[in-house]
C-alpha positions in Angstrom: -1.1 19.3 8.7 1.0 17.7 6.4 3.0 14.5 6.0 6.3 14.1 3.8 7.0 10.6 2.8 10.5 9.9 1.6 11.3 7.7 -1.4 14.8 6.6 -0.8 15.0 4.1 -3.7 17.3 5.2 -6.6 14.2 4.5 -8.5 11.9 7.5 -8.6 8.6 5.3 -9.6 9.5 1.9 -8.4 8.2 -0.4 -5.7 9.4 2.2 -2.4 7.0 4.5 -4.5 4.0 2.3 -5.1 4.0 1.6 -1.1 4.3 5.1 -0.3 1.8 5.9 -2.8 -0.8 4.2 -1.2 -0.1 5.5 1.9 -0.9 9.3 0.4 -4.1 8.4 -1.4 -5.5 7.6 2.2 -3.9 10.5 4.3 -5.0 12.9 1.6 -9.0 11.3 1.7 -7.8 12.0 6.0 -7.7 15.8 4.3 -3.8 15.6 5.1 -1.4 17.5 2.8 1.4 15.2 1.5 4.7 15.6 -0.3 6.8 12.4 -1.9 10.4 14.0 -1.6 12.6 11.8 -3.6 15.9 11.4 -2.6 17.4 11.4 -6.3 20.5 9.4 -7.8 23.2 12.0 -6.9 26.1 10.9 -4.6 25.4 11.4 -0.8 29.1 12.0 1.1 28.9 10.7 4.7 29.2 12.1 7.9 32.5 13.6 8.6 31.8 13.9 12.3 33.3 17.7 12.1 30.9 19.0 14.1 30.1 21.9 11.3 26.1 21.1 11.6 26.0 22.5 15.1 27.0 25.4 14.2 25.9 26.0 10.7 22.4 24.1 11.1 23.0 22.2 7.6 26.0 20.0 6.5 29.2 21.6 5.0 28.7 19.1 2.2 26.0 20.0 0.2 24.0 17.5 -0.8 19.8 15.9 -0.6 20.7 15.4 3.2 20.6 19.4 3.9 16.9 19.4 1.4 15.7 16.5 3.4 16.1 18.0 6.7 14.5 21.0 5.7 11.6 19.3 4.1 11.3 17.1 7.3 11.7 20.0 9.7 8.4 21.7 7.9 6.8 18.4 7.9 4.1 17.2 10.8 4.6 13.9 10.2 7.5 11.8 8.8 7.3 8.3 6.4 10.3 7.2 6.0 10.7 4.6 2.9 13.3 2.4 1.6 13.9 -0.3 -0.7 15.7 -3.1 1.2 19.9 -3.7 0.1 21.6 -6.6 1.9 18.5 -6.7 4.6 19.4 -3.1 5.7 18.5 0.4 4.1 19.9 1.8 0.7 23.3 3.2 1.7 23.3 6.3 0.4 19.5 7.3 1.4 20.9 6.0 5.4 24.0 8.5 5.1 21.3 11.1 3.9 19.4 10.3 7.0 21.9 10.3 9.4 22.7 13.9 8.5 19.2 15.7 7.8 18.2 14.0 11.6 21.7 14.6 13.2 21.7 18.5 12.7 19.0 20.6 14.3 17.9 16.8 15.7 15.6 19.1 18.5 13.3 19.9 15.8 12.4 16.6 15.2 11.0 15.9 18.7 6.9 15.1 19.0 6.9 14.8 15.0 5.2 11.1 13.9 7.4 8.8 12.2 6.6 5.8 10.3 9.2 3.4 8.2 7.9 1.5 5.1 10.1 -0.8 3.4 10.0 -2.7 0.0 11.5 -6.3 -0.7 11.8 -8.7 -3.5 11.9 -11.3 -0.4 13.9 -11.2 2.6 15.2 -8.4 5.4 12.7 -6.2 5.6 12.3 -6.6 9.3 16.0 -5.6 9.8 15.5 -2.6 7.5 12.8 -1.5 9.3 14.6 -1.6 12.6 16.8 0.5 11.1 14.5 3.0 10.1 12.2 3.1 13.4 15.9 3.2 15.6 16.0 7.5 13.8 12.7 8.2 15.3 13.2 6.7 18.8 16.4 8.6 20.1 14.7 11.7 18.6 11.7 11.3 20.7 9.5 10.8 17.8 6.4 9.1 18.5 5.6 6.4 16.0 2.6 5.5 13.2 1.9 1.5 13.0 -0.7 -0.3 11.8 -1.8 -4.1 12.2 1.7 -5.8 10.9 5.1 -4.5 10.3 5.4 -1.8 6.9 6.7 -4.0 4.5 5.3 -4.8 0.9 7.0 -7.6 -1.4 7.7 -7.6 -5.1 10.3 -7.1 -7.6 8.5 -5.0 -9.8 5.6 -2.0 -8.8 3.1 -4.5 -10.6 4.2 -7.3 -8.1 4.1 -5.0 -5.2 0.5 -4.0 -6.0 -0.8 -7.8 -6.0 0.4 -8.1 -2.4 -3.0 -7.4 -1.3 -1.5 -7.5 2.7 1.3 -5.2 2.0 -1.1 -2.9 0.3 -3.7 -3.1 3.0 -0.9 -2.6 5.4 0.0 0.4 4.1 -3.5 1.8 4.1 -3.9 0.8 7.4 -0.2 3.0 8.4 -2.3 6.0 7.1 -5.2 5.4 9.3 -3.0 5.0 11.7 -0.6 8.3 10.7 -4.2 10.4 10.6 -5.5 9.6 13.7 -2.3 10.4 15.5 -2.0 13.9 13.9 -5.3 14.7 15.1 -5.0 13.5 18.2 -1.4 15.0 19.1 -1.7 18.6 17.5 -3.2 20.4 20.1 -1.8 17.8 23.3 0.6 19.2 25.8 4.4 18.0 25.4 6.0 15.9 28.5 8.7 17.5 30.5 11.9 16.4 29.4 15.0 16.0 32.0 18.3 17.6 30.2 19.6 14.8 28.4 22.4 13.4 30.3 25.8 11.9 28.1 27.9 8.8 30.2 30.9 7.1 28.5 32.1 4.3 29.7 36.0 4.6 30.4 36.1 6.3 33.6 
């Protein structure tokens, strides 16, 4: 089994990564293979609503988004990390998202998710709505542990003395592990062919 937990912070080593990082060092003592994917510092375009993904299975413009969503695709479980910006996710790592989940979105379905995010102080609890609401329409089940994913800290040194954060993120592991094991071999619900409304009749 193996986990991939996404940095989305433009900084490859910074406080996203020293959450994350404690997360790994318990699923891999869980004998769970992990991968940090980092989302880089090149410009993400945003969805262009074209409809090309359908058909192609990757975005026409070529950027982390179509790496991600192959990387997540092979993954078992998902950890999604961000640093928080304006008490929401990084912008370019949400555009990412929004087209690595949006084409081939079926494969995503049973896969564990999990959100961590990082904060100097404030709107991490908005953030991490944000980054729970990708696994839910997918039919992801999700990894928690005993408060929401959130460390504090404006440097990895800070981040590391919040000994509850830390703990949390431990605890997100345990959690992560259990549900992998516990899953893997369990038979899928029968699903009802998704039905589409609108509203203007």
């Amino acid at each position: 089994m193996k986990v991939l937990l996404v940095n989305g912070s433009t900084r490859e080593k910074g406080c996203t990564y020293t959450a994350l990082s404690e997360v790994e060092k318990i699923l891999n003592e869980e004998n769970i293979e992990t991968e940090i994917f980092h989302i880089g510092t090149d410009a993400v375009y945003g969805c262009l609503a074209c409809g090309a993904c359908s058909k192609l299975g990757k975005c026409v413009l070529d950027d982390v988004s179509n790496k991600l969503a192959e990387k997540m695709q092979e993954a078992d479980g998902i950890i999604l990390g961000s640093p928080v910006y304006y008490a929401s996710i990084k912008g370019s790592f949400g555009a990412a998202l929004d087209k690595a989940f949006y084409q081939n979105a079926q494969a995503y379905e049973n896969k564990i998710g999990a959100a961590v995010v990082s904060c100097r102080r404030g709107g991490a609890g908005s953030a991490f709505d944000r980054l729970n609401k990708y696994f839910t329409i997918l039919r992801m089940p999700i990894a928690s542990g005993q408060y929401w994913n959130a460390v504090h800290g404006n440097t990895p040194e800070e981040v590391k003395q919040d000994i509850e954060g830390m703990q949390q993120m431990r605890d997100l592991a345990r959690s992560m592990s259990w549900m992998l094991n516990n899953l893997k071999d369990s038979k899928t619900p029968e699903r009802e062919e998704k039905t589409f409304f609108n509203f203007i009749h």
